[in-house]
TORKEVO-958273 format. One record per residue (C-alpha): x, y, z; residue in three letters. Coordinates in nm, 2 decimals. Each point is the difference from the previous one (the first is absolute). Example, Ala and Ser with C-alpha at 12.3 -4.5 7.8 and 13.67 -1.06 7.14 Angstrom:
2
+--------+--------+--------+--------+
|     px |     py |     pz | residu |
+--------+--------+--------+--------+
|   1.23 |  -0.45 |   0.78 |    Ala |
|   0.14 |   0.34 |  -0.07 |    Ser |
+--------+--------+--------+--------+
END
This chain:
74
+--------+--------+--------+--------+
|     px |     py |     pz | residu |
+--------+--------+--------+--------+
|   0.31 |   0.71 |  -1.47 |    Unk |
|   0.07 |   0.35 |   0.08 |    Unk |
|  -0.08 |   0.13 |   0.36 |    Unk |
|  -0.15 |   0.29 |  -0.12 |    Unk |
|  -0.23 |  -0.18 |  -0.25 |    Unk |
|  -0.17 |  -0.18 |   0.31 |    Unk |
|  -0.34 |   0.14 |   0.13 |    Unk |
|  -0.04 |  -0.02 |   0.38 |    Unk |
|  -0.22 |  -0.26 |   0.18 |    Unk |
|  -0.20 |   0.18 |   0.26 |    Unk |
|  -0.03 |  -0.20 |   0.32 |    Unk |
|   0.13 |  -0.35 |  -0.18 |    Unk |
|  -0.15 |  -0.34 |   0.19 |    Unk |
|   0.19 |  -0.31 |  -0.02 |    Unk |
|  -0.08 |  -0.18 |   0.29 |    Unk |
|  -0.10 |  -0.30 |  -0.18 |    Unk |
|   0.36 |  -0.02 |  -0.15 |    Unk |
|   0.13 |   0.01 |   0.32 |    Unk |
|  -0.25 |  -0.21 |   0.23 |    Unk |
|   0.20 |  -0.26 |   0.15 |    Unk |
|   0.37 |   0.15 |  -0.03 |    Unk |
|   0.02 |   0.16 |   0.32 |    Unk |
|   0.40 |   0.09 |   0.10 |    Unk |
|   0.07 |  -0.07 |  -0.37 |    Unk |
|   0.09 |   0.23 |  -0.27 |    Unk |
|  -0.19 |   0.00 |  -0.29 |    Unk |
|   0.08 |   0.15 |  -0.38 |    Unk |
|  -0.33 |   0.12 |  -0.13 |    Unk |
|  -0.03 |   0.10 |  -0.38 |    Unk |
|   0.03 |   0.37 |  -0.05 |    Unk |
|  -0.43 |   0.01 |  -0.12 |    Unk |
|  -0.04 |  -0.21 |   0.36 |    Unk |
|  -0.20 |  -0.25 |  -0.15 |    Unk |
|   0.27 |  -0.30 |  -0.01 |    Unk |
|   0.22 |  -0.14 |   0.31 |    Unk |
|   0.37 |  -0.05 |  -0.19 |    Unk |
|   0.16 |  -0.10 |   0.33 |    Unk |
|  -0.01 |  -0.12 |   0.33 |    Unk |
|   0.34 |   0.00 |   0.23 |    Unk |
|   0.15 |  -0.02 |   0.34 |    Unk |
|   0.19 |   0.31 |  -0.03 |    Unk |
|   0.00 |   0.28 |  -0.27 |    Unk |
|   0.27 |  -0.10 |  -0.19 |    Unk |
|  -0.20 |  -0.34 |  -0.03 |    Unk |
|  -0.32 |   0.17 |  -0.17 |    Unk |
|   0.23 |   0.20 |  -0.21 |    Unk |
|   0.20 |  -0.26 |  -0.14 |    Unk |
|  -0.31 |  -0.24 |  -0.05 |    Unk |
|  -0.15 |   0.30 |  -0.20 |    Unk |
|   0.29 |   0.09 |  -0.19 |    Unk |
|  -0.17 |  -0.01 |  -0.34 |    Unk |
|  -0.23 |   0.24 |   0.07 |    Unk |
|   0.12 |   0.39 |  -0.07 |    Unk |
|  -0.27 |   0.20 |   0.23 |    Unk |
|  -0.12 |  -0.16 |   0.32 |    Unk |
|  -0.11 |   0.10 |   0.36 |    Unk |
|   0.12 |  -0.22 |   0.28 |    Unk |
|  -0.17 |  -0.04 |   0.28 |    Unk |
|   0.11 |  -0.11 |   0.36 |    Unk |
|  -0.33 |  -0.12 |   0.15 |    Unk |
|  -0.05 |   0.04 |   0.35 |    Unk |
|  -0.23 |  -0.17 |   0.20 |    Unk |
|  -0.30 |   0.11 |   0.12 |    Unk |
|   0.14 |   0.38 |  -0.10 |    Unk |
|  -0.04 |  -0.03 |  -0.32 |    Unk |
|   0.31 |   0.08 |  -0.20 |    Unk |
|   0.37 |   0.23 |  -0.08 |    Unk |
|  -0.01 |   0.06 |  -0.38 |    Unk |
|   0.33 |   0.04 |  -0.20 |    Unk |
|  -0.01 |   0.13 |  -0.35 |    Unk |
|   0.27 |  -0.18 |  -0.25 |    Unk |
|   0.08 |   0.12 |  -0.34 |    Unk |
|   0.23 |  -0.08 |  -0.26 |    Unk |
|   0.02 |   0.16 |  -0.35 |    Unk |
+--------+--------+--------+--------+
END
């Protein structure tokens, strides 16, 4: 999938996929509508979801909410 061919997703909710995964990082499909991965660090979450090419992963904090990171690979 090429970058450019995505179409934003205004104010995107996935607290359901991440309910109960507080101090984890999670992979989250690139649409947001499937968890891929759930880790204790980063490089967990990213290996666990190695399959798929566009993801967002997600460190969720708790209570705060959570720190977004944007992974892509063509």
């Amino acid at each position: 999938m090429n970058v450019k061919d995505q179409t934003a997703i205004e104010n995107p909710d996935f607290r359901d996929l991440t309910v109960g995964h507080e101090n984890k990082w999670v992979a989250i499909s690139s649409d947001y509508k499937r968890l891929l991965a759930v880790g204790d660090t980063l490089l967990d979450a990213l290996k666990q979801s190695s399959n798929e090419k566009m993801k967002v992963i997600v460190k969720v904090l708790p209570a705060v909410g959570y720190a977004p990171i944007v992974v892509g690979v063509k």
